[in-house]
C-alpha positions in Angstrom: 95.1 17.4 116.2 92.2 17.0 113.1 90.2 15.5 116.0 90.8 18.3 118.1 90.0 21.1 115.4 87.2 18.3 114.0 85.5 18.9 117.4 86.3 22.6 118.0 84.6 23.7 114.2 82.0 21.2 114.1 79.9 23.3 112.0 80.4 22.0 108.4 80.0 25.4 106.1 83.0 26.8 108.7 85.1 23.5 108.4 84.9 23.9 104.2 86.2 27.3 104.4 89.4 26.5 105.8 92.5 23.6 105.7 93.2 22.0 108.6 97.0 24.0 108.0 94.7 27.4 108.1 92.5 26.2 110.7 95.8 25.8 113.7 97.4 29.1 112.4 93.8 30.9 113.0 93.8 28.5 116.8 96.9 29.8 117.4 96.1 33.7 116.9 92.4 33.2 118.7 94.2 31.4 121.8 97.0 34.0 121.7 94.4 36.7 122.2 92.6 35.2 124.8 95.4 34.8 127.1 96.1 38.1 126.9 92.3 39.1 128.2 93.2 36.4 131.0 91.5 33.4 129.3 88.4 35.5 127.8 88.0 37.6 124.6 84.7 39.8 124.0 83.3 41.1 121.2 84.5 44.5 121.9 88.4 43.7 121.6 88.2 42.1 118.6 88.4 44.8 116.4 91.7 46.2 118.1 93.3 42.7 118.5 92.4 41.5 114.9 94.4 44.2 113.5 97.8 41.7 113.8 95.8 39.7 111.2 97.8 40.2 108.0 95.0 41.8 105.3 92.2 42.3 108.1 94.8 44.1 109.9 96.3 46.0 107.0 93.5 46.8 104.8 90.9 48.0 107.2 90.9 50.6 110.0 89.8 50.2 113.5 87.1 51.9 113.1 86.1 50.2 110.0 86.6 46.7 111.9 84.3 47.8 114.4 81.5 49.0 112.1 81.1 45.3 110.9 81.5 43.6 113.6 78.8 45.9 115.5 76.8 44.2 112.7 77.3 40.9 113.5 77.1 41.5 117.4 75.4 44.2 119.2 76.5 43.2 122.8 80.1 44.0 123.1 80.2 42.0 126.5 79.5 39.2 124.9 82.1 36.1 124.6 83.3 34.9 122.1 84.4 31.5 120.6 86.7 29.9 118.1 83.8 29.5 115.6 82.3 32.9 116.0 86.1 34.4 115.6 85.6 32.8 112.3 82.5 34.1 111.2 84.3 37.3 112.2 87.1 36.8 110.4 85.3 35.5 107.5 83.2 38.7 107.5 86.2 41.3 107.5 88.1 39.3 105.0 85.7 40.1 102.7 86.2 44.1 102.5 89.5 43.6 103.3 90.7 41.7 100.4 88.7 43.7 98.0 91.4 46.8 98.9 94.2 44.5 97.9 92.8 44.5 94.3 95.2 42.0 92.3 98.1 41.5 94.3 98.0 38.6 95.7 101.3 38.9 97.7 99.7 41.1 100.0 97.3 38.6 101.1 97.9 35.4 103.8 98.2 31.4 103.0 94.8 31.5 104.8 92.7 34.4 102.8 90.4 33.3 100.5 89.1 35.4 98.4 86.8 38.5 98.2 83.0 36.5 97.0 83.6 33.7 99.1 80.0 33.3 99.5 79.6 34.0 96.0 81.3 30.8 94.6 78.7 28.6 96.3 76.6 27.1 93.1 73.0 26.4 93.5 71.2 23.1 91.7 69.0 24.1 89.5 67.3 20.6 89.5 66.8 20.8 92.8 65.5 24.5 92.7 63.3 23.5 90.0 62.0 20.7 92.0 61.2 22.6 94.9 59.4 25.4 93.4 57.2 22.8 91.9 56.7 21.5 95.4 55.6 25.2 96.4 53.8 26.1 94.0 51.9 22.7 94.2 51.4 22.7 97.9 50.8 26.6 98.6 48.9 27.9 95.5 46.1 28.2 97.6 47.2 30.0 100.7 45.5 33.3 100.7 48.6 35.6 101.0 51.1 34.3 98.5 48.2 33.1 96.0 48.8 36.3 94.1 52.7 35.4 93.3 52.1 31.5 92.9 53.1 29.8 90.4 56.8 30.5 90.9 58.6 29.7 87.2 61.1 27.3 87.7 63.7 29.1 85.0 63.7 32.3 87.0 65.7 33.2 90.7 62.2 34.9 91.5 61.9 32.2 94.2 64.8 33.7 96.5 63.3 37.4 95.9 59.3 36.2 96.9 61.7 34.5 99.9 63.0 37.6 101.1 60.0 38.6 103.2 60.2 35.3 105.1 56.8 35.3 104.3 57.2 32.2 102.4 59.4 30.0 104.3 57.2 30.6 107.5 54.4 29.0 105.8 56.0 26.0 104.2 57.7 25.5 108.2 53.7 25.1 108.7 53.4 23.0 105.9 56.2 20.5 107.3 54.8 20.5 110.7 51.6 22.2 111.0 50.9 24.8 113.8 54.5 25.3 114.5 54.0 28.9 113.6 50.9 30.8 114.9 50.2 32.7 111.6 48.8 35.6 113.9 52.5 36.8 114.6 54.0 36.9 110.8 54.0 40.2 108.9 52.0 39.7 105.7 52.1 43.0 104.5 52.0 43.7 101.2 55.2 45.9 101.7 57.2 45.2 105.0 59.6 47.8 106.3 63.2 46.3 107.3 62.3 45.9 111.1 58.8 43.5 110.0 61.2 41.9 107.4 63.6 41.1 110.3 61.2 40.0 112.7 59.5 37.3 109.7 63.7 36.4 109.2 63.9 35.7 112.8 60.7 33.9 113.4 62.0 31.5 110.6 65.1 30.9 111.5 64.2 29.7 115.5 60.5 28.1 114.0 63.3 25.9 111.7 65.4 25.2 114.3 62.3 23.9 116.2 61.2 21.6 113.6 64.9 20.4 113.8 67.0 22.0 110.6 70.0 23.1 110.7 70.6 26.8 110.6 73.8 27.2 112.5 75.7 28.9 109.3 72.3 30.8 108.6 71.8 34.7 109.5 69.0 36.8 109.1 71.2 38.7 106.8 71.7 35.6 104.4 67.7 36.7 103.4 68.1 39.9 103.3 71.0 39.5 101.0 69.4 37.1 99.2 72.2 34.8 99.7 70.8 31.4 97.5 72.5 28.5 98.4 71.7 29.2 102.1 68.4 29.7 101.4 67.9 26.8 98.9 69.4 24.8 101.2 66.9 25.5 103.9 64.4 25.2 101.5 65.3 21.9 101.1 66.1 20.7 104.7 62.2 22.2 105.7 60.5 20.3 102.4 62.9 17.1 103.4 61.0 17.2 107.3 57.5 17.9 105.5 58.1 14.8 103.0 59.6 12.6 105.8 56.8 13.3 108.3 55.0 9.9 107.8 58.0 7.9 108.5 57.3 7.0 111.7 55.0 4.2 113.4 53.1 7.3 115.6 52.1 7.8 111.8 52.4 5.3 110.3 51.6 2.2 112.7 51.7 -0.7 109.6 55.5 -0.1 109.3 55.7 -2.2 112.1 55.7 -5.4 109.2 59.4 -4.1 108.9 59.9 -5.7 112.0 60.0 -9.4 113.4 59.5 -8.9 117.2 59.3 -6.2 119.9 63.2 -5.9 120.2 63.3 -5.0 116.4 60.0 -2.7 116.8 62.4 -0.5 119.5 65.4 -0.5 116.7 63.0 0.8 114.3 61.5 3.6 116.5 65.3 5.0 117.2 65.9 5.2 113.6 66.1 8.2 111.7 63.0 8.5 108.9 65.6 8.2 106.2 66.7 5.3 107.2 63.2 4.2 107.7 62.6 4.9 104.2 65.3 2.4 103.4 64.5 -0.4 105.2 60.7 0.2 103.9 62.5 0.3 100.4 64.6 -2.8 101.0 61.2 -4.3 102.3 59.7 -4.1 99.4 62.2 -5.1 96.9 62.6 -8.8 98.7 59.4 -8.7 97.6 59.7 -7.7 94.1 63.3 -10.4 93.8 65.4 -7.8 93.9 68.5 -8.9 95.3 70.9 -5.8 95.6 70.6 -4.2 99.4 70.1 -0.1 98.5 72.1 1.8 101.2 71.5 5.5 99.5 69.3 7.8 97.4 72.4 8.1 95.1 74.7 5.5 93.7 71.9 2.5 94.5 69.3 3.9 92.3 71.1 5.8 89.4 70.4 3.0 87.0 67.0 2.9 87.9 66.7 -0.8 88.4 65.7 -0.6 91.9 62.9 1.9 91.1 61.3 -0.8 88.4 61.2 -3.0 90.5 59.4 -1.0 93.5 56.8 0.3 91.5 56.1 -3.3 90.1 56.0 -4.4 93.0 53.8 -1.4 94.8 51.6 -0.9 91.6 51.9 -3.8 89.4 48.5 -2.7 87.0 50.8 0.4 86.1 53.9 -1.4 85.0 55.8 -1.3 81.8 58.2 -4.4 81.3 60.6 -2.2 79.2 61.5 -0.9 81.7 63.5 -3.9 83.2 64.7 -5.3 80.1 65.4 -1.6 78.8 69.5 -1.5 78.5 70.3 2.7 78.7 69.4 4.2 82.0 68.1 7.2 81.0 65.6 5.4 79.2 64.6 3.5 82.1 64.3 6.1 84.2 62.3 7.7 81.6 59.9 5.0 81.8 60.0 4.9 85.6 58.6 8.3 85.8 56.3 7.0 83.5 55.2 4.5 85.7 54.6 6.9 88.7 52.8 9.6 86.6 50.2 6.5 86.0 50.3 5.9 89.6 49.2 9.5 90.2 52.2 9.9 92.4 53.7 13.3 93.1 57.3 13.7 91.6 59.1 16.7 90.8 62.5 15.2 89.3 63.5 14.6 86.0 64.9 11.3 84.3 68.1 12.9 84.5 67.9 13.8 88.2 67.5 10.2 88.6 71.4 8.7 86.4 72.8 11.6 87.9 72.0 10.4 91.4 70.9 13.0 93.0 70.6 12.3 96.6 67.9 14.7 97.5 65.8 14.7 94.9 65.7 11.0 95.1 65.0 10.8 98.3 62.1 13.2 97.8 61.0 10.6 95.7 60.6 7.9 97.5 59.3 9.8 99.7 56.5 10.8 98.0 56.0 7.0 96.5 55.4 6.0 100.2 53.3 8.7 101.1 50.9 7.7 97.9 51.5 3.7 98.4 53.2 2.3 101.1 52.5 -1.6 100.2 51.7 -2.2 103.9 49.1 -4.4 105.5 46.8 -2.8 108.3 46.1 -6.5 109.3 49.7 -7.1 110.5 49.8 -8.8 114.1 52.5 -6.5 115.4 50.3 -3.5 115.0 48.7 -5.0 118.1 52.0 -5.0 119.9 52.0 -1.4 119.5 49.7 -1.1 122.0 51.2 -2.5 125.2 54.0 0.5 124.4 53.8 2.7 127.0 52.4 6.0 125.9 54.9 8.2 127.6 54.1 11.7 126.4 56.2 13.9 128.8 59.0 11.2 127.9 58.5 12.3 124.4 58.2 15.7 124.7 61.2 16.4 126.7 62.8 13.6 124.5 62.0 16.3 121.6 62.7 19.7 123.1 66.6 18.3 124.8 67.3 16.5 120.9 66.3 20.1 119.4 68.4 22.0 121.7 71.3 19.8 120.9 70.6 19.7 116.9 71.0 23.5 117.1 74.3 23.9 118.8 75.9 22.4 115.5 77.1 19.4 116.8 78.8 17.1 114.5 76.5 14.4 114.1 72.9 15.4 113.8 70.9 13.4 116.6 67.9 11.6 115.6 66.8 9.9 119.2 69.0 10.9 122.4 68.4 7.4 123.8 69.6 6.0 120.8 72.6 8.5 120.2 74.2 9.6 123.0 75.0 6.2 124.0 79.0 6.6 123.3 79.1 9.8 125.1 80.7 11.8 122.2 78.2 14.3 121.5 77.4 14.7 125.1 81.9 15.7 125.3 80.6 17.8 122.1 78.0 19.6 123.9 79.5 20.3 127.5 82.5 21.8 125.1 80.1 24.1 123.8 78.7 25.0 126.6 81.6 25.3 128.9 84.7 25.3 126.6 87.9 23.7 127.4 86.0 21.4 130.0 86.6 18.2 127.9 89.4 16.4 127.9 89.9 14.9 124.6 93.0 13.4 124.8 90.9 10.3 126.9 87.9 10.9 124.9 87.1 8.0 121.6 85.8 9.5 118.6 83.1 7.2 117.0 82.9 4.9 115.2 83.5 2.9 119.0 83.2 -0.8 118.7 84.2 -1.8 122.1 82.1 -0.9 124.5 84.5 0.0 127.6 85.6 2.6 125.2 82.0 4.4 125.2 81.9 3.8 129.2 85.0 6.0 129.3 83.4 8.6 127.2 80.3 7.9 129.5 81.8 8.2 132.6 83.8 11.6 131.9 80.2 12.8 130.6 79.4 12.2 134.5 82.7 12.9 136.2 82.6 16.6 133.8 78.4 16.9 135.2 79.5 16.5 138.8 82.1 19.5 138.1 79.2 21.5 137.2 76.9 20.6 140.3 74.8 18.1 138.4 72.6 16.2 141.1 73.8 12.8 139.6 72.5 10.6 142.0 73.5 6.9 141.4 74.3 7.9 137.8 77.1 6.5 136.4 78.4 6.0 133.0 77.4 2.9 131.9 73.9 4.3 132.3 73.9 6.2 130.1 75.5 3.3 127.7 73.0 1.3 128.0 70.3 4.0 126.8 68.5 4.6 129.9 66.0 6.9 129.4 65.2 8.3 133.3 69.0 9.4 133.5 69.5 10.5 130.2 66.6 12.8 130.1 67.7 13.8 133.6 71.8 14.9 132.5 69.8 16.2 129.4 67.4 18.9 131.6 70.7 19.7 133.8 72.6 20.6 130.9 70.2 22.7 129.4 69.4 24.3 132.3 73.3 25.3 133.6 73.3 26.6 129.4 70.8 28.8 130.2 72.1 29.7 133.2 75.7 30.4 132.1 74.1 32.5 129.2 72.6 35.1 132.0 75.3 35.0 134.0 77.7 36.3 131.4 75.6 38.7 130.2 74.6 40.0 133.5 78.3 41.4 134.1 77.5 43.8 136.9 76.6 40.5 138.8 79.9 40.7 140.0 80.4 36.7 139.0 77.2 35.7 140.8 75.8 32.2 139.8 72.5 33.2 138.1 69.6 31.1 139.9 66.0 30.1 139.1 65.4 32.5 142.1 67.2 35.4 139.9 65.0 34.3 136.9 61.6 34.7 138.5 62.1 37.7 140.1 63.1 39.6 137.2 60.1 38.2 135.0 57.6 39.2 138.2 59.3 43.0 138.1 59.2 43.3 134.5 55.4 42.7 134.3 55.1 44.4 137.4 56.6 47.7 136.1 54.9 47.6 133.0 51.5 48.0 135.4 50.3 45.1 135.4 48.7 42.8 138.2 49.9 39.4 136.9 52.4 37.3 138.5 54.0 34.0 138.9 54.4 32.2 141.9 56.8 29.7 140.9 57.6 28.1 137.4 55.0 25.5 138.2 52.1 28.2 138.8 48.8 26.6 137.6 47.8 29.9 136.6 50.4 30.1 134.0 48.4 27.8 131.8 46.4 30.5 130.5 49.5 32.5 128.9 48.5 35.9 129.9 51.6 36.0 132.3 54.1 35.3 129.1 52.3 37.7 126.9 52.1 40.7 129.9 56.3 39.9 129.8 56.4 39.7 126.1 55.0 43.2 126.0 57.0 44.6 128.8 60.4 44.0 126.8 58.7 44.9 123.8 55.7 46.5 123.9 54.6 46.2 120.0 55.5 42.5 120.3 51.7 41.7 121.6 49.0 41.9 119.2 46.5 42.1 122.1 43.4 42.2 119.9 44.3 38.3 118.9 44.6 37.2 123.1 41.9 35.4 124.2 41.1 35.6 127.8 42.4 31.9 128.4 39.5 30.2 129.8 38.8 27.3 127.8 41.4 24.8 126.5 40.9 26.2 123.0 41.6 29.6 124.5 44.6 28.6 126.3 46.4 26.6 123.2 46.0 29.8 121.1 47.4 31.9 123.4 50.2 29.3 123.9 50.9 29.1 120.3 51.3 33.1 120.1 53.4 33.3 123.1 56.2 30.8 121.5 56.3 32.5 117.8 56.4 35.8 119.5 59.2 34.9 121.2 60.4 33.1 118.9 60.1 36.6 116.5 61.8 38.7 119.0 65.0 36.1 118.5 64.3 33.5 121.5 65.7 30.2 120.4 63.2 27.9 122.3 62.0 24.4 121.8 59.1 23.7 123.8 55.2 23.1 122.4 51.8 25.1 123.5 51.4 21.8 125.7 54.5 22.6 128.2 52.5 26.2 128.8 48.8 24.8 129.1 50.2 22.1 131.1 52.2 24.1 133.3 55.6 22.2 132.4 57.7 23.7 135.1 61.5 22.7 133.1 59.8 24.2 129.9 58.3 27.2 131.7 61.8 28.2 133.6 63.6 27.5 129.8 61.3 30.1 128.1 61.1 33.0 130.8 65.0 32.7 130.5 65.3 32.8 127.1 62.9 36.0 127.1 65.6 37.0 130.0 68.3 36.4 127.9 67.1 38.1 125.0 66.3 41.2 126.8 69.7 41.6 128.5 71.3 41.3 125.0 68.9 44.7 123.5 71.3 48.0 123.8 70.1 50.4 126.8 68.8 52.5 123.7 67.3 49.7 122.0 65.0 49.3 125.3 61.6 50.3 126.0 61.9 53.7 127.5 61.9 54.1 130.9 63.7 50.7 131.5 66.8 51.1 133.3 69.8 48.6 133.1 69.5 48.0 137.2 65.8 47.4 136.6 66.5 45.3 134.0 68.5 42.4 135.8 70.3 43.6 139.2 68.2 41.5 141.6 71.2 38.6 142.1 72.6 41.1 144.4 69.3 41.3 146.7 68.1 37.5 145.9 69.6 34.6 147.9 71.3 32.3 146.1 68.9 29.5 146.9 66.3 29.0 144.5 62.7 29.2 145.0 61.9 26.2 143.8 64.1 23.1 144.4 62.3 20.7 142.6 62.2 23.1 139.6 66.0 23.2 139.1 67.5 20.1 140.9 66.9 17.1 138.9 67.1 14.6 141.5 66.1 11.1 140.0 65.6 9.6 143.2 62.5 12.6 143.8 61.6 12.9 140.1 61.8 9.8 138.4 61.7 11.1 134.5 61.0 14.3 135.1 
């Protein structure tokens, strides 16, 4: 059964507030109610149904239950799952317990208390460090010049936070132009709405540069909520610092490696444990003979540092510092050693005895970004070369890995050829898209070490894809095993794509239980540009005309008509012209709340699986506003009835049916 629950709450702030014992009485309760709704359970019963949870049920009204969940979830339509009941529950236990005062009798084996989120502690070594890394790297930035330098002994980093105006820019600062500064609100003062929007566009702009925000709300920021927002801090400066670590960067880490095989390991690695093996590299080098596995425990006594600078920058080094007996002194003259260097560090001495992983890591981090101790003569370098340059491999590589990241799977996924391979977070993510379709009691949890067990997680992956009208031609599950990329990425686009899809469709109830088809899609973006007067249209999702992103901005403004800033659209001739419009078009959506992952490439380049993804999403959020949160004159038929009218066939086969025999890799 922890397997079960282990895959059901996979998102790791949810999993700490409960026991396993709290977890099945809470599975229990959520499966009781949705039986009774016939195997669903929206948003709008849960404040009735919730009331036969002792405390939530006792201590707040109906009403009162309602009122915060409307908070949470303006569509009342919507489903809902076993970790959004949480969140629910976790929100109303809040209040709830508060009215019980001291007696604790009154309350369940499974209530925690009142300030749940209030016993979370921050670091302040860490908040420290990062300020310092702000205030170093963005002292300069025209808008938040005026409240740079943060001081480290104050919280006045979470309250300049609060904005978003912050965050956005260091998402820039970890992967530059990911956010088209055009579309945040800089405003001295922001009203709640501009507050919102800046919340919003940093939350999906993070998710695109591949943190974790599953347990993160727009809320948490207004709130001021620290160790959420420290810890994004920290995940976006982690990206920015590790952004080197790759051989598309940094070709010369191929000297890591001894042949091509080994070159293909090392590009499926994560950075970190790039960083490692550059780490371990270098202290063969230096005689070191202890392997270091972590940014913690390996390099508390400092030893391993010593002898990496030595090694990296042996005019700077101090030989107390190997024969020095106390760590903190060593790591006292470590830091000494890297000030001489003129490297970046922002921990302390005692950062480094306590073993603090991400600090550490910062470190090292920066050391290789100031001196790698690579050769730019290596042979292999050349080998690099004869790699196929696959760009549209890459990208759709990117955007599918993104996608999955941000469903909260359990393992974060650093290359899907690499990590799918067992089939285990493929079972994880057809469960969260179509729950209860896995069967675990034949799936293996990793670690796997024989390989007909990851054929059998493989090959339900396919048998569960064929259930779902996947065109799985010649696919089978030892395909995916062995890390083929043309029918990975093809599963991958199919998956995504029946998401989306199953999104719509539940939204769009008065479909009467239609599928929702690409068909559906592109006539409802056509009528709402056409209703909003406008002569721009899209013949299919692989319109050439498209590239110049005044169709996306015309439907931007049509479901929100002070979205579009139209003094900053250019008219889309050149290829300049085009990538800035492309680059507004995703942060605007991304602003509204459209959780999309493609880059201002898949528009100028007319990427027909990225172009259908992004109208959807723009679908999808506009079907989730209120009738009264809609642009006047929009009607709810207007808005999304066509699946009635519209055959079920879709316009464009080749857009939707990933057939590998016609498409090869997509």
């Amino acid at each position: 059964m922890s397997g079960y629950f282990g895959v059901l709450v996979s998102d790791p702030w949810l999993q700490n507030q409960f026991t396993q014992v709290e977890l099945r009485s809470l599975k229990t309760h959520f499966m009781s109610m949705k039986r009774e709704g016939g195997g669903r359970l929206t948003v709008g019963e849960l404040a009735s149904k919730m009331s036969r949870l002792k405390v939530v049920g006792e201590n707040l009204t109906e009403e009162e239950r309602a009122s915060f969940i409307q908070d949470l979830y303006r569509n009342v339509d919507e489903d809902v799952d076993f970790e959004s009941f949480l969140r629910v529950y976790l929100t109303l236990q809040a209040p709830a317990s508060a009215r019980t005062g001291s007696n604790a009798k009154n309350s369940s084996a499974f209530l925690k208390a009142a300030t749940t989120t209030l016993l979370h502690t921050i670091s302040e070594s860490e908040k420290a460090s990062y300020v310092k890394h702000i205030n170093n790297y963005l002292e300069q930035d025209d808008f938040l010049k005026r409240y740079l330098p943060i001081d480290t002994s104050t919280n006045d980093l979470f309250e300049i936070a609060k904005d978003g105006v912050l965050l956005c820019k260091l998402i820039n600062l970890a992967v530059p132009g990911t956010i088209d500064e055009r579309a945040i609100n800089t405003k001295r003062v922001l009203n709640p709405w501009e507050r919102n929007e800046n919340h919003t566009l940093c939350l999906n702009s993070a998710k695109a540069i591949g943190c974790t925000v599953v347990n993160i709300g727009t809320q948490d920021f207004i709130e001021g909520r620290r160790h959420l927002m420290l810890g994004l801090i920290s995940q976006i400066i982690k990206i920015q610092l590790l952004a080197d670590l790759n051989l598309k960067k940094t070709p010369q880490l191929v000297e890591l490696v001894e042949d091509s095989k080994e070159v293909e390991e090392l590009m499926s690695l994560s950075p970190e444990k790039i960083l490692l093996r550059w780490m371990n590299f270098q202290l063969k080098k230096a005689g070191y003979k202890k392997i270091v596995t972590n940014f913690s425990s390996d390099v508390k006594d400092g030893e391993a540092y010593a002898h990496l600078l030595n090694v990296l920058a042996p005019e700077h080094s101090n030989p107390s510092a190997l024969s020095a007996k106390d760590p903190l002194e060593r790591a006292k003259l470590v830091l000494e050693h890297a000030d001489r260097m003129g490297c970046k560090r922002y921990l302390t001495a005692k950062d480094i005895v306590e073993g603090s992983p991400n600090l550490n890591l910062a470190f090292v981090a920066h050391i290789f970004q100031h001196r790698n101790g690579l050769s730019t003569k290596t042979k292999q370098i050349s080998f690099l070369e004869t790699l196929p340059d696959d760009t549209q491999v890459t990208r759709e590589e990117r955007a599918f890995r993104l996608w999955m990241n941000s469903l909260g799977n359990s393992t974060y996924i650093n290359n899907v050829f690499e990590d799918l391979r067992d089939g285990w977070l493929l079972l994880e993510t057809l469960e969260k898209v179509s729950p209860g379709i896995v069967n675990w009691k034949i799936a293996n949890k990793p670690p796997i070490k024989m390989p007909f067990r990851k054929v059998e997680n493989c090959n339900q992956v396919v048998k569960i894809g064929k259930q779902l009208k996947f065109s799985l031609v010649n696919i089978a599950g030892n395909d995916i095993v062995q890390g083929s990329k043309k029918l990975i990425l093809a599963y991958l686009w199919q998956l995504m794509r029946y998401s989306i899809l199953q999104l719509l469709k539940n939204l769009r109830f008065h479909s009467h239980g239609k599928e929702i088809t690409d068909a559906d899609i592109l006539e409802w973006a056509n009528t709402k540009v056409s209703n909003s007067r406008s002569q721009s249209r899209m013949d299919s999702f692989k319109d050439k005309s498209l590239s110049n992103g005044l169709f996306f901005l015309e439907l931007l403004s049509s479901v929100q008509p002070r979205a579009v800033n139209w003094s900053l659209v250019t008219k889309g001739v050149t290829d300049e012209e085009k990538k800035m419009n492309a680059t507004y078009i995703i942060s605007i959506a991304r602003k509204l709340g459209c959780s999309i992952f493609l880059l201002p490439e898949d528009i100028t380049e007319v990427n027909q699986k990225m172009i259908l993804t992004l109208t959807a999403s723009i679908m999808y959020w506009f079907l989730k506003q209120p009738l009264e949160d809609r642009p006047s004159g929009i009607s709810d038929s207007e808005s999304g009835s066509q699946s009635e009218t519209i055959s079920n066939s879709t316009i464009d086969d080749s857009a939707s049916e990933s057939s590998i025999e016609e498409n090869g890799t997509m």
